[in-house]
N, C-alpha and C positions, 0 to 999 in steps of 0.2 A: 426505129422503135414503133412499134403498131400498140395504141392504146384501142378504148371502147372511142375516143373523142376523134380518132383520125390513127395517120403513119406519120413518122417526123424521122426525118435526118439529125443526125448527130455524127461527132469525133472525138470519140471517150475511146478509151481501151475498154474493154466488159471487163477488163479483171478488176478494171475502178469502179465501175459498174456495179459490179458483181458483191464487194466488197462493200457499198453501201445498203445492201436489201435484205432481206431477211431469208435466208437461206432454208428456213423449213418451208417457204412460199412461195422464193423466187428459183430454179434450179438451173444451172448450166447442164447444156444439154449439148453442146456443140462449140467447138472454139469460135463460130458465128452466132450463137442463139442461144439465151436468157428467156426461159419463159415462166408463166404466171403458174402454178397447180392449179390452182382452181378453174383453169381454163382447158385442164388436158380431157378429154373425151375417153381415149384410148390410147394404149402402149403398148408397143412390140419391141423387139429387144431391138429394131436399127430405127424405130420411129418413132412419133408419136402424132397424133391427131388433135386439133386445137378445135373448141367450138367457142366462138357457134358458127365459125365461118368455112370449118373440114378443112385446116390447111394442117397437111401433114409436114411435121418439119424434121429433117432426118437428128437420131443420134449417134453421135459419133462412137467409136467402139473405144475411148478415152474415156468416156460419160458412163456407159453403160450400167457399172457396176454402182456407179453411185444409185444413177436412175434406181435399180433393181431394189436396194437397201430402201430408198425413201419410201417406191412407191409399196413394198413389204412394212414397213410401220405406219403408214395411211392405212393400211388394208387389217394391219393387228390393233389401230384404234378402232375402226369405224365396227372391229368384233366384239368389242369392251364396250358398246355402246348401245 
């Protein structure tokens, strides 16, 4: 797990994981990777880009379509605003 405070090891399943956070903020992206929105830079349909540190971390073609939906209603608030 990579916070702002460090990286940490753990041995959770992410689906336990995954199942405690808040799913408009936290997104699977990867049968390995859970990450922040607020942290994504940029998205392509097999990637994405984290800042502030530019680690691209791939998405898997399982994720994609969710990825697509979320970041399409981020994109239809932030017009309503």
């Amino acid at each position: 797990m990579v916070t702002k405070n460090g990286t940490y090891e753990f041995y959770e399943k992410l689906n336990r994981v995954q199942n405690q956070l808040d799913d408009t903020k936290f997104w699977r992206i990867h049968q390995s990777y859970i990450v922040n929105c607020d942290y994504v830079s940029t998205y392509k349909v097999d990637e994405i880009l984290l800042a502030p540190g530019n680690e691209m971390i791939p998405v898997s073609q399982a994720y994609r379509e969710s990825m697509k939906e979320k970041i399409m209603q981020i994109q239809a608030v932030k017009r309503r605003q």
